[in-house]
Residue, then its C-alpha position, 0 to 999 in steps of 0.5 A: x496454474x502455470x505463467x508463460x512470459x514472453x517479450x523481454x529482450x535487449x532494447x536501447x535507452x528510449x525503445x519499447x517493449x512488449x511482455x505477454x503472459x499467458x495463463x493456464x489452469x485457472x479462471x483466468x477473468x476473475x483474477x487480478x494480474x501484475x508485472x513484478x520485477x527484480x533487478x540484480x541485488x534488489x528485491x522484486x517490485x510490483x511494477x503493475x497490477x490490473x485487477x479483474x474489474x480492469x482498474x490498474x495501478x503501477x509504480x511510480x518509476x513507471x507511471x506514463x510510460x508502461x501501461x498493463x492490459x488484458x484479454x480475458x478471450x486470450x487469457x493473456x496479460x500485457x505490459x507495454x513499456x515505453x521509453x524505456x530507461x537502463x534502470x527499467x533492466x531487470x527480470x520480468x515476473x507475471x503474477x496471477x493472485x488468485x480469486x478468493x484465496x489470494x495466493x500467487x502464482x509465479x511465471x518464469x520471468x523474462x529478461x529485459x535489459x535497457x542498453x546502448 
């Protein structure tokens, strides 16, 4: 199985960004997927997660401004972030928990950072 990420960059206080992931190397519609991430001296978090049935959950520093989705035709995971604030910086990881085993996979990351 391998993760791309893509999307992350530099984006002032308030813009929007679009992360993309694509998957390989496994039945993409019946895993769940998530956005983690980890900020410099902090553990990584579960940012969003969206399960093959297509029901998401996130965390609560991110409810009503990011929203995950999913083309299963792509095999591609997205999470829009809006209004974006300085703390949302961070590395961005995909995750892939994989159907009936439960084990995860990782993509790369990519680096957002929020910033005037």
């Amino acid at each position: 199985v391998q993760l791309q990420a893509f999307g992350g960059g530099l984006v002032q206080p308030g813009g929007s960004l679009r992360l993309s992931c694509v998957a390989s190397g496994s039945i993409f519609s019946i895993n769940d997927m998530g956005w983690y991430r980890q900020a410099p001296g902090k553990q990584r978090e579960l940012v969003a997660r969206i399960t093959a049935e297509f029901s998401t959950n996130y965390a609560d520093s991110v409810k009503g401004r990011f929203t995950i989705s999913r083309d299963n035709a792509k095999r591609t995971v997205y999470l829009q972030m809006n209004s974006l604030k300085p703390e949302d910086t961070a590395v961005y990881y995909c995750n892939m928990r994989s159907h009936p085993t439960g084990y995860d996979y990782w993509g790369q990351g990519t680096l957002v950072t929020v910033s005037s």
